[in-house]
N, CA and C atoms as an extended XYZ file, in Angstrom:
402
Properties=species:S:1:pos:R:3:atomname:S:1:resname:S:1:resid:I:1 pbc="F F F"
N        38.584      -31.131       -3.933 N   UNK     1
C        37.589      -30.325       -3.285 CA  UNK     1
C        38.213      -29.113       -2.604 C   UNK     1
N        37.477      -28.127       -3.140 N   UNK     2
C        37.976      -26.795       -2.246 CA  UNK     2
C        37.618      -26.712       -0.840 C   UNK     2
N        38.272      -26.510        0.060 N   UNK     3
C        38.188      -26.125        1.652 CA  UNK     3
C        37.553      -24.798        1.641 C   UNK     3
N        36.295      -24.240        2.336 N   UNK     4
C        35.818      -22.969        2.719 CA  UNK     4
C        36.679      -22.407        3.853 C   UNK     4
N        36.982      -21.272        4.132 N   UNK     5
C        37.615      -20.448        5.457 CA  UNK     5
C        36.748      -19.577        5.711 C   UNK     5
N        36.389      -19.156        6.615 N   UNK     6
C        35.759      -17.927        7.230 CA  UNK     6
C        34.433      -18.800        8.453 C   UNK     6
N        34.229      -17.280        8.357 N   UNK     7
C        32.806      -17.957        9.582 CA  UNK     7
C        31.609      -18.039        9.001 C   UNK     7
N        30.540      -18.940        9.685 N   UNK     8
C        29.207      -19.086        8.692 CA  UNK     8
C        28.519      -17.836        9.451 C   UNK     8
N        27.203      -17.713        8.618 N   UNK     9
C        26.222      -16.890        9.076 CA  UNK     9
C        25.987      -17.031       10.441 C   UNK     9
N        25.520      -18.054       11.132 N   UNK    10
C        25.091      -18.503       12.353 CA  UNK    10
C        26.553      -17.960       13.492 C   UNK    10
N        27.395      -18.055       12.971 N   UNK    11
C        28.146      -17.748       13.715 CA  UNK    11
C        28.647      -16.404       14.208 C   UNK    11
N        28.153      -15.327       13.138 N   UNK    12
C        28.222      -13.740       13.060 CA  UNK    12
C        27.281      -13.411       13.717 C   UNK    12
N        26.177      -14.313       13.267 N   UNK    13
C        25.028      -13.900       14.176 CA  UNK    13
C        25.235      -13.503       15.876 C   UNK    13
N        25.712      -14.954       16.215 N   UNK    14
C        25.893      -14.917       17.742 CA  UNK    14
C        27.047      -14.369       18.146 C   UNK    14
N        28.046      -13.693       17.321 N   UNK    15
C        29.018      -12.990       18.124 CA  UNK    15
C        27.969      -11.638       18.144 C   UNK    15
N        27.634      -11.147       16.601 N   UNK    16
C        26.733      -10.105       17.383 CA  UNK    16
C        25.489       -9.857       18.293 C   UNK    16
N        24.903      -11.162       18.367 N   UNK    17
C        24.169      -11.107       19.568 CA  UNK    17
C        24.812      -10.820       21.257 C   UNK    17
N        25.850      -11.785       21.161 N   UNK    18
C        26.566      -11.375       22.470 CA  UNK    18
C        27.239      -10.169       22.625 C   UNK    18
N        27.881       -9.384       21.773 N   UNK    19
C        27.907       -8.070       21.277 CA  UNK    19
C        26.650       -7.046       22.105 C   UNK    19
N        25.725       -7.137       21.557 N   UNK    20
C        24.746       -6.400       21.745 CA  UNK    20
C        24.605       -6.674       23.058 C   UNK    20
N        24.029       -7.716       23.751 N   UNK    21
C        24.047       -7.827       24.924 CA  UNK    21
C        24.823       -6.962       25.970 C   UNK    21
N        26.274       -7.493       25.702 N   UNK    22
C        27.368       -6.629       26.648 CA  UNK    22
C        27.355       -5.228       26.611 C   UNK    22
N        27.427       -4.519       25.179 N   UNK    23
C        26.671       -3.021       24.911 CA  UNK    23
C        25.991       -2.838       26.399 C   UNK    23
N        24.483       -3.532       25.775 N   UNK    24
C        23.505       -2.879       26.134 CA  UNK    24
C        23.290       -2.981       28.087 C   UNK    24
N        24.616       -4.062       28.817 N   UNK    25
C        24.657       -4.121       30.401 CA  UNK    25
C        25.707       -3.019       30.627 C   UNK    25
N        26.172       -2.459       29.381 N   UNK    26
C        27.460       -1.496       29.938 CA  UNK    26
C        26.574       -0.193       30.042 C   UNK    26
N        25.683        0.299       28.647 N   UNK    27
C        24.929        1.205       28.836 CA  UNK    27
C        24.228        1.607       30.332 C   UNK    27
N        23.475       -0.226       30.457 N   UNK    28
C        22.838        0.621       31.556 CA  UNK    28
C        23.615        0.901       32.649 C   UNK    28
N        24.593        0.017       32.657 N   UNK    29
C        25.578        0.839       34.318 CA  UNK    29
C        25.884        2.092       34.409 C   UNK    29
N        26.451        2.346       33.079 N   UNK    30
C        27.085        3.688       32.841 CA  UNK    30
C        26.017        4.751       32.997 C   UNK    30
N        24.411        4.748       32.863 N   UNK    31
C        23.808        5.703       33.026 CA  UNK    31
C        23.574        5.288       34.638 C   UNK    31
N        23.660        4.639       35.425 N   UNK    32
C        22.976        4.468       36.638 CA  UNK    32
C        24.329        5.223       37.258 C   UNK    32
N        25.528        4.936       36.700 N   UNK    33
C        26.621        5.784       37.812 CA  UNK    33
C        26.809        6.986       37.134 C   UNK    33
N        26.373        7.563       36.102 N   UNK    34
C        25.990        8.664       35.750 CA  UNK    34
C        25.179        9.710       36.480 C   UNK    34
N        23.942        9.063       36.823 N   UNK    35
C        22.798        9.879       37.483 CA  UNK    35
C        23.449        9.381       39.042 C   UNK    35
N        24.166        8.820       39.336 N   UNK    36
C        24.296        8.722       41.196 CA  UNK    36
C        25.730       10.256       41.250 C   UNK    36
N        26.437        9.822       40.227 N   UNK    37
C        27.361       11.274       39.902 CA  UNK    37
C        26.557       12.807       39.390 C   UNK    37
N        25.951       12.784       39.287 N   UNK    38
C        24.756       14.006       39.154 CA  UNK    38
C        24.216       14.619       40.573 C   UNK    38
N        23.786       13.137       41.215 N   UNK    39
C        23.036       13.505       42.138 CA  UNK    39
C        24.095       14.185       43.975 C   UNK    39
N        25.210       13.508       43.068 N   UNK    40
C        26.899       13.532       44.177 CA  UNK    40
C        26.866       15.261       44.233 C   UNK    40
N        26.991       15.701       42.647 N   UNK    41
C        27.747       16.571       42.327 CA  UNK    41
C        26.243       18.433       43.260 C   UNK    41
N        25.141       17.900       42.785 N   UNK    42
C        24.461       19.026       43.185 CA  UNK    42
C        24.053       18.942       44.677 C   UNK    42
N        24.614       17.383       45.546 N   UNK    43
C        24.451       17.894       47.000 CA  UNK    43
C        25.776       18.716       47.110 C   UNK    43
N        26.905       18.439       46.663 N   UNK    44
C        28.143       19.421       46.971 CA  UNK    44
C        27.873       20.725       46.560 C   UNK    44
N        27.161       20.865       45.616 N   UNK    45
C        26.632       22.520       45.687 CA  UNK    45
C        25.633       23.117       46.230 C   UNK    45
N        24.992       22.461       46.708 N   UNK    46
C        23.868       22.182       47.684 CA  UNK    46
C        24.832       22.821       49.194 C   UNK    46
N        25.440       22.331       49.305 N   UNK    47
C        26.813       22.458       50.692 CA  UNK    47
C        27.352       23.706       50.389 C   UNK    47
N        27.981       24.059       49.253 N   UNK    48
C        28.647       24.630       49.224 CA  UNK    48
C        27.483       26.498       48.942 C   UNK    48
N        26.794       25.957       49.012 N   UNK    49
C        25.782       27.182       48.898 CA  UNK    49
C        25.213       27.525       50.339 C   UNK    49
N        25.146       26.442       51.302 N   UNK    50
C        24.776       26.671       52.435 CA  UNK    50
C        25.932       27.522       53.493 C   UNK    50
N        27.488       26.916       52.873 N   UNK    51
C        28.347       27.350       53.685 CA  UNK    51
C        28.803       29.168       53.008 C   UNK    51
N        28.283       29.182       51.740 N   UNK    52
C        28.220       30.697       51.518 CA  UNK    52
C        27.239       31.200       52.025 C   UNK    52
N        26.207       30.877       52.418 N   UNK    53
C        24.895       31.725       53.019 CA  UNK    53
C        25.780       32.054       54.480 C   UNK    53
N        26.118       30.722       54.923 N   UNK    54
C        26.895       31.264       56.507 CA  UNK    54
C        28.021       32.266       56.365 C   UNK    54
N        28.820       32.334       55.396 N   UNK    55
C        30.024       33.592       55.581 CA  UNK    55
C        29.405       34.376       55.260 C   UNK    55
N        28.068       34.718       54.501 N   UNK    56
C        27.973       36.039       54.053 CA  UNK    56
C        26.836       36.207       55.359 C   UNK    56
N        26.473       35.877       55.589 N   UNK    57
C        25.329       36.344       57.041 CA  UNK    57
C        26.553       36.610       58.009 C   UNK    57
N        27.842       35.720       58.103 N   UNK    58
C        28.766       35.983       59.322 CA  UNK    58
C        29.401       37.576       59.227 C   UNK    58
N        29.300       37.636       57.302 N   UNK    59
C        30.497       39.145       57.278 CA  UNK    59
C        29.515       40.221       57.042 C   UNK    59
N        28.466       39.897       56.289 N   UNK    60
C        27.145       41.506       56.640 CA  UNK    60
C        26.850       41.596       57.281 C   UNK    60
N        26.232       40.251       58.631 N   UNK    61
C        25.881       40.380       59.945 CA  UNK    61
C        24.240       40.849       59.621 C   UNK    61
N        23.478       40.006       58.466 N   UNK    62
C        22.200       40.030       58.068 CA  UNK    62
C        21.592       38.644       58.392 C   UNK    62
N        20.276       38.794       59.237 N   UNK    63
C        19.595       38.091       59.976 CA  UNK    63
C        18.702       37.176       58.834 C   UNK    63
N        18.272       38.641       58.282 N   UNK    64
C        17.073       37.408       56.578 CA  UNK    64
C        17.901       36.437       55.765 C   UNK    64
N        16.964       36.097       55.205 N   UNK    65
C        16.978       34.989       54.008 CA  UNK    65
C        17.666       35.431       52.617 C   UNK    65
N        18.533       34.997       52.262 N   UNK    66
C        19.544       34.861       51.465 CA  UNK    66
C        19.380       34.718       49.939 C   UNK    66
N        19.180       35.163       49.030 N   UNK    67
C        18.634       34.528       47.154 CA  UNK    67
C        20.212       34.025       47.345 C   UNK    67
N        19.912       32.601       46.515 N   UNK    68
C        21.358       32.097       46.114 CA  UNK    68
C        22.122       33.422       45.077 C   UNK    68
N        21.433       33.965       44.026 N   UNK    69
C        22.199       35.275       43.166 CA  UNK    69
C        23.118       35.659       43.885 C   UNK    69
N        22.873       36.048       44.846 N   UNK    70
C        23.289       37.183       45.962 CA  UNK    70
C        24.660       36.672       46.093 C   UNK    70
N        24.512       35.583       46.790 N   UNK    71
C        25.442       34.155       47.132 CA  UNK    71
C        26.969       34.353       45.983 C   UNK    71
N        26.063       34.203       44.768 N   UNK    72
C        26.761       33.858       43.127 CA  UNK    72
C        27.763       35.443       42.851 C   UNK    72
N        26.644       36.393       43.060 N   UNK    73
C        27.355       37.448       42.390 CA  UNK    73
C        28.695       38.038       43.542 C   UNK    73
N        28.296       37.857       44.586 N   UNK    74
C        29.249       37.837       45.831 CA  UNK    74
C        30.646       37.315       45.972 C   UNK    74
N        30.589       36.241       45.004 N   UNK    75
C        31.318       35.133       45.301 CA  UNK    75
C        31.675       34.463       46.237 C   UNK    75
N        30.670       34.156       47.285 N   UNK    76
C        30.654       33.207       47.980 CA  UNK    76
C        30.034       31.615       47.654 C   UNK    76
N        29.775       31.699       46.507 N   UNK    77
C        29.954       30.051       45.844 CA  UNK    77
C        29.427       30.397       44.345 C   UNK    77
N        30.432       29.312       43.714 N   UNK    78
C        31.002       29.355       42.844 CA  UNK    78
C        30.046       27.758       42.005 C   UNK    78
N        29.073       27.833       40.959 N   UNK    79
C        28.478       26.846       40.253 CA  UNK    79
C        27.692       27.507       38.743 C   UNK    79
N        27.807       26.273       37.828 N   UNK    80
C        27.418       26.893       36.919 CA  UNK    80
C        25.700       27.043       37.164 C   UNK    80
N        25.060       28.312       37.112 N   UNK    81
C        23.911       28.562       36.812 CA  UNK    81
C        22.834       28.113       35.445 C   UNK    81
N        23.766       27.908       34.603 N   UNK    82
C        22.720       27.374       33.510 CA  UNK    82
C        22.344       26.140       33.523 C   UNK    82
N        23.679       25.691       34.328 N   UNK    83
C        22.998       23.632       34.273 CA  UNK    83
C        22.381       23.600       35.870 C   UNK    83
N        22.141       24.405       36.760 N   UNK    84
C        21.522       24.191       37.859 CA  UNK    84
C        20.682       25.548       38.527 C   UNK    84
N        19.649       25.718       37.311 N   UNK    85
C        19.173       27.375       36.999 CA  UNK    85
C        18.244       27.192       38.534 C   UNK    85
N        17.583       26.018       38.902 N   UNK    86
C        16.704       25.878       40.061 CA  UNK    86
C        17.723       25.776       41.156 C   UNK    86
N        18.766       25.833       41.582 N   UNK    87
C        19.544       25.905       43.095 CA  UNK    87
C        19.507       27.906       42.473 C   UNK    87
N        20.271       28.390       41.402 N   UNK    88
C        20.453       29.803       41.093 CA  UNK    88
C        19.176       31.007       41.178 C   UNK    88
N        18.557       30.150       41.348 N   UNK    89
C        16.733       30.758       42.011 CA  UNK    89
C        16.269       30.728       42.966 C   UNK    89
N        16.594       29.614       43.880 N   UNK    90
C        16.622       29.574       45.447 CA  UNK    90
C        16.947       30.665       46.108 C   UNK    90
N        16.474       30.417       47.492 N   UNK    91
C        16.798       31.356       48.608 CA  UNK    91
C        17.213       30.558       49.794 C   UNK    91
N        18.335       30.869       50.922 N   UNK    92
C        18.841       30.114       52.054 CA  UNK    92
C        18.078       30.571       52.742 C   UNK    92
N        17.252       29.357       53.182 N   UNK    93
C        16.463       30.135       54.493 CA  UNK    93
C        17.196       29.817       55.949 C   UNK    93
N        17.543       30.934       56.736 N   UNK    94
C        18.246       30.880       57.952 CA  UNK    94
C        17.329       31.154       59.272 C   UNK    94
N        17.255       29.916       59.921 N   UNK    95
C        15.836       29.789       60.590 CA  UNK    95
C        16.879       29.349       62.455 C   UNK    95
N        16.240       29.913       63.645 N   UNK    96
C        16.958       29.613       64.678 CA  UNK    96
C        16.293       28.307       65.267 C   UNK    96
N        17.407       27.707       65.956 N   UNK    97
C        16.865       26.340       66.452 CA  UNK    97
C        16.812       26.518       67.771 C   UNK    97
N        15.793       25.476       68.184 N   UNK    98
C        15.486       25.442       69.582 CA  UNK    98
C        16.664       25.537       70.926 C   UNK    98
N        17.591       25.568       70.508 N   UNK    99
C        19.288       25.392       71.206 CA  UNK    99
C        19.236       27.484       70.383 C   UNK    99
N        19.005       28.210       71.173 N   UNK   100
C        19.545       29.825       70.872 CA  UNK   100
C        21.045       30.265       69.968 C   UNK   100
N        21.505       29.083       70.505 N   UNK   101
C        23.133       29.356       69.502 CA  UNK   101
C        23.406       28.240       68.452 C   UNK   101
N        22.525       28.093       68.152 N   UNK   102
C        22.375       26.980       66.953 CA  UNK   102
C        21.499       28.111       65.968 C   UNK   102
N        22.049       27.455       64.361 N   UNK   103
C        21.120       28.691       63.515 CA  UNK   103
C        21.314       27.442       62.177 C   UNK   103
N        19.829       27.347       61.688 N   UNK   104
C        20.133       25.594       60.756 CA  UNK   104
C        20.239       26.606       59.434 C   UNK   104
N        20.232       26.326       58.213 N   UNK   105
C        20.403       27.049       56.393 CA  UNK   105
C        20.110       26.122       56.152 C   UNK   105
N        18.726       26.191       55.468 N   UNK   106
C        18.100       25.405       54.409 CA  UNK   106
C        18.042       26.021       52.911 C   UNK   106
N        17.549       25.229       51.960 N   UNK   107
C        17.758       25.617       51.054 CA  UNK   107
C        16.051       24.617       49.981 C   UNK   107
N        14.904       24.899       49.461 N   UNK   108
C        14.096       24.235       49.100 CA  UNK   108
C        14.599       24.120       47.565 C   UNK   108
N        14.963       22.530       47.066 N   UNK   109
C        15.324       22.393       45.671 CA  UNK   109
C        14.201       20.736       45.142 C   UNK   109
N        13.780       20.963       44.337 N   UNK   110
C        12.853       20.009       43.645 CA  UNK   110
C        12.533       19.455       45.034 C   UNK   110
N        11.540       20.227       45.544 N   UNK   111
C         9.959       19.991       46.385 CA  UNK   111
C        10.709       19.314       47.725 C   UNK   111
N        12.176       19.191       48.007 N   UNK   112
C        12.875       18.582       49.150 CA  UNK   112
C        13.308       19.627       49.844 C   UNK   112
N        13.562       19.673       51.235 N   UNK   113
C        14.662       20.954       52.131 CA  UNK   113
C        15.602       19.978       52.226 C   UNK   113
N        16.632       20.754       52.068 N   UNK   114
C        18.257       20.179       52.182 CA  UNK   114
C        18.208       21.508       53.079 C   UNK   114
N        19.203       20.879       54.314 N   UNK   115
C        19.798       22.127       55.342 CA  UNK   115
C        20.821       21.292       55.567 C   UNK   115
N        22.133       22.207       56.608 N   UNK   116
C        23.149       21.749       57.047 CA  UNK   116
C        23.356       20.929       58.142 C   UNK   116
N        22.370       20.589       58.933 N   UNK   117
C        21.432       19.568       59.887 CA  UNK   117
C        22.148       20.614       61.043 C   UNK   117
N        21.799       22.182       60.796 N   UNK   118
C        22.554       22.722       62.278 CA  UNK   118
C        22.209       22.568       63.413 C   UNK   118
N        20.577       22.023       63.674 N   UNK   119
C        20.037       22.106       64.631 CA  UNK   119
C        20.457       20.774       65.511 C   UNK   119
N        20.594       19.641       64.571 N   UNK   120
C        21.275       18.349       65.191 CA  UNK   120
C        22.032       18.083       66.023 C   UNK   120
N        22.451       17.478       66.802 N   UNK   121
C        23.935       17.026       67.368 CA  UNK   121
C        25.340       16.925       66.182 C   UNK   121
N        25.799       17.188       65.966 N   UNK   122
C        26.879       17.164       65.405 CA  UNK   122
C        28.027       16.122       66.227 C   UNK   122
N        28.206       15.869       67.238 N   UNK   123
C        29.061       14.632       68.226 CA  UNK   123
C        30.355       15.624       68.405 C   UNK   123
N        30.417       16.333       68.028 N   UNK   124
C        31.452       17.900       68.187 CA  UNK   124
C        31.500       19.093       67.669 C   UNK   124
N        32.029       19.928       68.735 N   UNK   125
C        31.620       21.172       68.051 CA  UNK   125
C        31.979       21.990       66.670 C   UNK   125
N        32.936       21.132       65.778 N   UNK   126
C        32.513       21.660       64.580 CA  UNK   126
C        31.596       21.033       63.682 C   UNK   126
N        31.043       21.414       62.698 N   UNK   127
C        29.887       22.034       62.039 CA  UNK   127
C        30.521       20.456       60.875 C   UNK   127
N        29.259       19.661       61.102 N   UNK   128
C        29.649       18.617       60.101 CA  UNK   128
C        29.464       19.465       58.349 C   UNK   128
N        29.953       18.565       57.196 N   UNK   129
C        29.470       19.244       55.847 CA  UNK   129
C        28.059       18.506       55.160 C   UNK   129
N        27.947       17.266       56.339 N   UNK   130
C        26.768       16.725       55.869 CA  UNK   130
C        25.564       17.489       55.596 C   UNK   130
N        24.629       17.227       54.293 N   UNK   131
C        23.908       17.704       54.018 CA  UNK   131
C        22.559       16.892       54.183 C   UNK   131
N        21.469       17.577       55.289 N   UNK   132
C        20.615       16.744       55.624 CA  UNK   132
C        18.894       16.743       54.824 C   UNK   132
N        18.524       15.923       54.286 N   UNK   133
C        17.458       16.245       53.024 CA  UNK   133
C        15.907       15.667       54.345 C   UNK   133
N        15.240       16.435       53.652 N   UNK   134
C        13.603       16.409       54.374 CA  UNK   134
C        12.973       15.850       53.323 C   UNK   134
C-alpha cells in the first residue's frame, strides 16, 4: 500500500481561514493607528500655523486676521497645501482676552475652533504648544 504525504483539503482550508482572520485584525489596527496618525499630524500643523500667525503679527505688528496663504507664502509655516487644502484656506483669527495682555489665535477647520488656549492659565509664563479644540 502506498502512503499519501501532504495535507488534506480540510486542512488548507483552516490554515486559510486562520490566515484570513489574522489579515483581516491586522488591517483593522493598522487603519485605526493610521487615522489617530492623521489626526496627530494636522493638530501639529494646526500649531504650527498658529505659532506663524504669532511671529508674523509680532514682526508686521498687524492687529487683523491672518489667511493661512499669507502664513505659507511668508514662510512662516511650512505644510503641504494639496493634502490639507482646508487649513491652506483658513484664516487665524487673533481675538483679545479678557486678561489685556493675553491675545488667544484661533483657527476654524472642519466646523471645530482649534486656538492656542492663550486666554487660559498656562501654570507659567511660557506659552504652552497645546492645541485647544472647541
Amino acid at each position: 500500500m502506498k502512503k499519501n504525504k501532504g495535507f488534506t483539503l480540510i486542512e488548507l482550508l483552516a490554515v486559510i481561514v486562520i490566515l484570513g482572520i489574522l489579515i483581516s485584525i491586522t488591517t483593522i489596527s493598522v487603519n485605526s493607528l493610521r487615522k489617530k496618525q492623521e489626526e496627530k499630524n494636522k493638530e501639529n500643523i494646526i500649531s504650527s500655523i498658529l505659532t506663524g500667525a504669532k511671529e508674523y503679527n509680532a514682526k508686521n505688528k498687524i492687529d487683523d486676521n491672518v489667511p493661512v496663504s499669507v502664513l505659507k507664502i511668508g514662510n512662516y509655516v511650512d505644510f503641504d497645501e494639496n493634502k490639507y487644502s482646508d487649513l491652506y484656506n483658513g484664516v487665524v483669527i487673533k481675538e483679545k482676552c479678557n486678561n489685556p495682555l493675553k491675545t488667544k489665535y484661533s483657527i476654524m477647520v472642519d466646523n471645530y475652533s482649534y486656538n492656542d488656549c492663550g486666554c487660559e492659565e498656562q501654570g507659567s509664563q511660557n506659552q504652552s504648544s497645546e492645541i485647544c479644540k472647541e
